[in-house]
N, CA, C and O of each residue as an XYZ file, in Angstrom:
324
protein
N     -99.905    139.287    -21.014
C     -99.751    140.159    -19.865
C     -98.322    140.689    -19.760
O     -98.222    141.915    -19.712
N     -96.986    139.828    -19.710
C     -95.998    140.302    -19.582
C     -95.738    141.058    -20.594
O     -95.397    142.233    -20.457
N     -95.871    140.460    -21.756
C     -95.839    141.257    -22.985
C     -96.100    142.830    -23.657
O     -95.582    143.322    -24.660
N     -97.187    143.466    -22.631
C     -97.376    144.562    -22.296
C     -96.424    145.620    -22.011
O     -96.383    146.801    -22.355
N     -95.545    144.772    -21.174
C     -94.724    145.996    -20.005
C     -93.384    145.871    -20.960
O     -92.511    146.657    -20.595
N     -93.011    145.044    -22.128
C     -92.044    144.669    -22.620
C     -91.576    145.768    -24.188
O     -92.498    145.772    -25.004
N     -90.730    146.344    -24.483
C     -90.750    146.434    -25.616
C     -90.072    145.912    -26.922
O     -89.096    145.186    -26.739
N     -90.403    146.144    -28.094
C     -90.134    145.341    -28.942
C     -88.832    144.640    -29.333
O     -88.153    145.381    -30.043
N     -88.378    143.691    -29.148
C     -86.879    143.175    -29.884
C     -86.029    143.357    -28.454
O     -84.819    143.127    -28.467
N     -86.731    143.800    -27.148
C     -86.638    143.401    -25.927
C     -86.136    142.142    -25.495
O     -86.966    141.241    -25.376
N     -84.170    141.739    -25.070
C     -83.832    140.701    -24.709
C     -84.935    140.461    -23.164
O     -85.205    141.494    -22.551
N     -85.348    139.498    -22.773
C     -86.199    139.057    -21.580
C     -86.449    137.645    -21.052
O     -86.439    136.809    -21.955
N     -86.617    137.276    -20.124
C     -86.412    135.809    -19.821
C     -87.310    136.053    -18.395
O     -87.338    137.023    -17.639
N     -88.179    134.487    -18.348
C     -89.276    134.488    -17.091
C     -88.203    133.626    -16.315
O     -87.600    132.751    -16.937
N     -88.004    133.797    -15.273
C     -86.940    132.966    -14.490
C     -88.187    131.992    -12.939
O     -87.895    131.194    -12.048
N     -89.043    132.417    -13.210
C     -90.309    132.181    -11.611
C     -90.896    132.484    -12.171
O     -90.812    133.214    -13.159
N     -92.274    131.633    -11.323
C     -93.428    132.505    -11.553
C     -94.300    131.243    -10.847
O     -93.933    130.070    -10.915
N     -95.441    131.667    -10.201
C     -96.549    131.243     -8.846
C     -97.325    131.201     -9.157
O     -97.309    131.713    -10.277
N     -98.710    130.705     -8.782
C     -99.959    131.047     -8.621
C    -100.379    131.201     -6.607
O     -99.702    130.381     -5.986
N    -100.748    131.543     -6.238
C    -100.996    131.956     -4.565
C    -102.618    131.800     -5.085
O    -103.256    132.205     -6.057
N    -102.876    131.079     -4.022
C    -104.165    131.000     -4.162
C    -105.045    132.950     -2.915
O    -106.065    133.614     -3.100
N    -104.179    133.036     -2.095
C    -104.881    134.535     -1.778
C    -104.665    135.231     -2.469
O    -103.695    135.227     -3.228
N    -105.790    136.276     -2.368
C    -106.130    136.805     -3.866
C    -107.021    136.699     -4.821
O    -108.077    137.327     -4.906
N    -106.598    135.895     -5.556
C    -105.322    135.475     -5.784
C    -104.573    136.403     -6.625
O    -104.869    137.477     -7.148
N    -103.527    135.689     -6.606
C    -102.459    136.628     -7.318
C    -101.497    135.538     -8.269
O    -101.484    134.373     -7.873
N    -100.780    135.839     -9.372
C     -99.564    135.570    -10.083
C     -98.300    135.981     -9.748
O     -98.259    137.071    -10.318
N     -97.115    135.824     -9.141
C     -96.093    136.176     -8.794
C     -95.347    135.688     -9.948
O     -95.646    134.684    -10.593
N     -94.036    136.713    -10.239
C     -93.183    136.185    -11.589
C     -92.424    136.713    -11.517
O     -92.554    137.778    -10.912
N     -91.054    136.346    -12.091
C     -89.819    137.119    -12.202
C     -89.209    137.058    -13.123
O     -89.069    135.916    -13.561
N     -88.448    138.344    -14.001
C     -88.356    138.437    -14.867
C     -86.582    138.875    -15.147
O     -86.120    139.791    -14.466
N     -85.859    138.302    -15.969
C     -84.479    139.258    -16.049
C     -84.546    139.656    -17.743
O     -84.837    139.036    -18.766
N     -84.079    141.134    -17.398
C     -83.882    142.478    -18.156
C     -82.922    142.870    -18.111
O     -82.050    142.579    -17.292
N     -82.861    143.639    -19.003
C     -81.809    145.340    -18.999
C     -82.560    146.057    -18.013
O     -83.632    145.659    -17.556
N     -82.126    146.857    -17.771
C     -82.018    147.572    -16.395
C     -81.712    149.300    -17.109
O     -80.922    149.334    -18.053
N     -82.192    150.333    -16.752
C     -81.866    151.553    -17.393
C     -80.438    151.858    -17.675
O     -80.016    152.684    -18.484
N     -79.727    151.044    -16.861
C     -77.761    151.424    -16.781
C     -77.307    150.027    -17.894
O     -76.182    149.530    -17.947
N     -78.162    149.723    -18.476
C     -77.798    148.410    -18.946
C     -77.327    147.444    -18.136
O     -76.670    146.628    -18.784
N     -77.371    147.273    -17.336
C     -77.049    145.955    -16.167
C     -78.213    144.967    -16.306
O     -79.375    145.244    -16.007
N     -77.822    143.866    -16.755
C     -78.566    142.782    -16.700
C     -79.719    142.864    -14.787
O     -79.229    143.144    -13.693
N     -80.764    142.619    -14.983
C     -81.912    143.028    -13.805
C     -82.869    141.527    -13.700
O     -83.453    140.907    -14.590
N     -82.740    141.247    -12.159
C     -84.365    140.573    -11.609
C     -85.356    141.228    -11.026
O     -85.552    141.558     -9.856
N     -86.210    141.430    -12.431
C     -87.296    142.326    -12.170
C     -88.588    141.433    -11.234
O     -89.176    140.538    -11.842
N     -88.959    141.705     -9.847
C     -89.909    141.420     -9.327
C     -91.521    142.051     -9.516
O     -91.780    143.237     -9.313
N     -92.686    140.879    -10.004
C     -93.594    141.528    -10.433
C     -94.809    140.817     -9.752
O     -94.542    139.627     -9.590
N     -96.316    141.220     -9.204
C     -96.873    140.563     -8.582
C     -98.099    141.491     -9.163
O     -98.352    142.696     -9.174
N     -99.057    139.653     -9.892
C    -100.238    140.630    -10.718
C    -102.082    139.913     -9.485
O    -102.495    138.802     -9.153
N    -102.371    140.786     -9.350
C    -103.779    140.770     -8.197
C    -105.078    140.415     -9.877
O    -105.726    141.147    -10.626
N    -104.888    139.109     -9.767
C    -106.147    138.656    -10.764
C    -107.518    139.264    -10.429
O    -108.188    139.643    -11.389
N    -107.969    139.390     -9.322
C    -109.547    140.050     -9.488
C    -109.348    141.426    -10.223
O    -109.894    141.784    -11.267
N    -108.349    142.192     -9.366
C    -108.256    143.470     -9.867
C    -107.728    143.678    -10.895
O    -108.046    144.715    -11.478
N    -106.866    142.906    -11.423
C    -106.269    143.385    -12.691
C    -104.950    144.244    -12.848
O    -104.559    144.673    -13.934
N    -104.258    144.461    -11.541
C    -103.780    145.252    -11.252
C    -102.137    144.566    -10.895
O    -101.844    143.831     -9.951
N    -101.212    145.098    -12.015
C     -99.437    144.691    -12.194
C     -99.114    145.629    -11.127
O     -99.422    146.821    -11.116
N     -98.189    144.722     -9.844
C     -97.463    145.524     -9.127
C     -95.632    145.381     -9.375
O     -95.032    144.352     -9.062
N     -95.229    146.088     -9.727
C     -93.529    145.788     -9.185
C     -93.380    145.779     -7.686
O     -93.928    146.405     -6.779
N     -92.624    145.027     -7.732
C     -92.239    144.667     -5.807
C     -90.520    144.553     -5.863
O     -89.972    144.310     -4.788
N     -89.742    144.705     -6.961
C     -88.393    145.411     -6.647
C     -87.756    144.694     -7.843
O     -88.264    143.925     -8.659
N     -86.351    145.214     -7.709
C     -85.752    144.625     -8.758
C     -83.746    144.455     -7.820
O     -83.310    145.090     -6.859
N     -83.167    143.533     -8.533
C     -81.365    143.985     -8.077
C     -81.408    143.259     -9.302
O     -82.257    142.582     -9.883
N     -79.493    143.825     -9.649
C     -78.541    143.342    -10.470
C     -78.340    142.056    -10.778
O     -79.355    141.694    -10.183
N     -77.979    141.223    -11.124
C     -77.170    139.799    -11.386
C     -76.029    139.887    -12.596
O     -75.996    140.266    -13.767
N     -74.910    139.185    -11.401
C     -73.968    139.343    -12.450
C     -73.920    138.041    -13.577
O     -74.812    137.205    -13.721
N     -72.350    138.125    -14.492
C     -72.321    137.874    -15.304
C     -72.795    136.056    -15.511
O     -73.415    135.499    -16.417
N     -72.255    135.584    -14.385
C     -72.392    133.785    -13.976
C     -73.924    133.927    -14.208
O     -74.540    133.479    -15.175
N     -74.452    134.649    -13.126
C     -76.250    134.714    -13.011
C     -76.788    134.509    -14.557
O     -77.193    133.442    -15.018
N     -76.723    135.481    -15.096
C     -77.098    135.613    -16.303
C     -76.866    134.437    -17.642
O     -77.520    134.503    -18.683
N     -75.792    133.361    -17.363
C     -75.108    132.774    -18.244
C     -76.172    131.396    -17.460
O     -76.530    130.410    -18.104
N     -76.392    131.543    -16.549
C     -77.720    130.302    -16.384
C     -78.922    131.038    -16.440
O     -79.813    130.210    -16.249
N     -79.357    132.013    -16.581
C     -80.738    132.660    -17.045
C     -80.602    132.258    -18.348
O     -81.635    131.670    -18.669
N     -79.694    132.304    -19.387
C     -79.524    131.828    -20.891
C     -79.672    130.527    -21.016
O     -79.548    130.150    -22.181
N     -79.901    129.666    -20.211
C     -78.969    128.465    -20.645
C     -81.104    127.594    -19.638
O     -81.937    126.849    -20.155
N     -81.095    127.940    -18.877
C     -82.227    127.279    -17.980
C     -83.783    128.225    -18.065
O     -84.852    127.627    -17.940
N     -83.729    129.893    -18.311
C     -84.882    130.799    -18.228
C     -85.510    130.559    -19.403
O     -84.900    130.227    -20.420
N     -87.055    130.746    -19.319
C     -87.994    130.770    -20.552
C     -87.639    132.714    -21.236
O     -87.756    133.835    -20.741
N     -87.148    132.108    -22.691
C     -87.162    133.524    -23.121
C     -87.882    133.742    -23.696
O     -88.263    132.966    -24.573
N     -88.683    135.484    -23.369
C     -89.834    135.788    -23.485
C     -89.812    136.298    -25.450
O     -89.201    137.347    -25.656
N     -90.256    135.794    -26.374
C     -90.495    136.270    -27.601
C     -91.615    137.729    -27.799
O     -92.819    137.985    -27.827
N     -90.267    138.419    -27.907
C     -91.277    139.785    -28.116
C     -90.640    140.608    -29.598
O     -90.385    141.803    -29.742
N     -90.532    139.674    -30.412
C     -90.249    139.933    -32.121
C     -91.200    141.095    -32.788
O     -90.902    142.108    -33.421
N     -92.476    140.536    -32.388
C     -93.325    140.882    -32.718
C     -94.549    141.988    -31.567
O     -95.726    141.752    -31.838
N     -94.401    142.798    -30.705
C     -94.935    143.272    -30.248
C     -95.030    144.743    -30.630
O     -95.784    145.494    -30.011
C-alpha cells in the first residue's frame, strides 16, 4: 500500500502507524522529501472498506528530528518498485 504512493530509490521511513477500529481505518506517518527538499511528516489515513488513501497534512522536521527518524523509524525499502 505505501509502496504505491512512493517512488523508486525513494529515501522514506514509517515513523506511526494505528489501526482504529471505526471504520475502520489505518492511520500512518511517514517522513520524506518534501517538493523543496526539506525533510517532511507526511500524514496519511487509509478507510479499509473503501479502499480509499487520504492525506490529512504534512510539516517540516528539522535536522535533530530527522537524525532520530534514522536511527529509531522503519525504513521503507523501495529498491525495487
Amino acid at each position: 500500500m505505501v509502496q504505491v504512493m512512493l517512488h523508486a530509490d525513494e529515501l522514506a521511513w514509517m515513523v506511526d502507524e494505528k489501526y482504529l477500529n471505526e471504520g475502520p481505518t489505518w492511520q500512518f506517518n511517514l517522513i520524506r522529501q518534501g517538493e523543496q527538499s526539506r525533510w517532511m511528516l507526511q500524514r496519511y489515513r487509509y478507510d479499509i472498506p473503501s479502499g480509499t488513501l487520504n492525506f490529512t497534512g504534512e510539516y517540516s522536521i528539522d535536522d535533530e528530528a530527522f537524525a532520530l527518524v534514522r536511527q529509531h523509524g522503519v525504513k521503507i525499502d523501495t529498491r525495487h518498485l
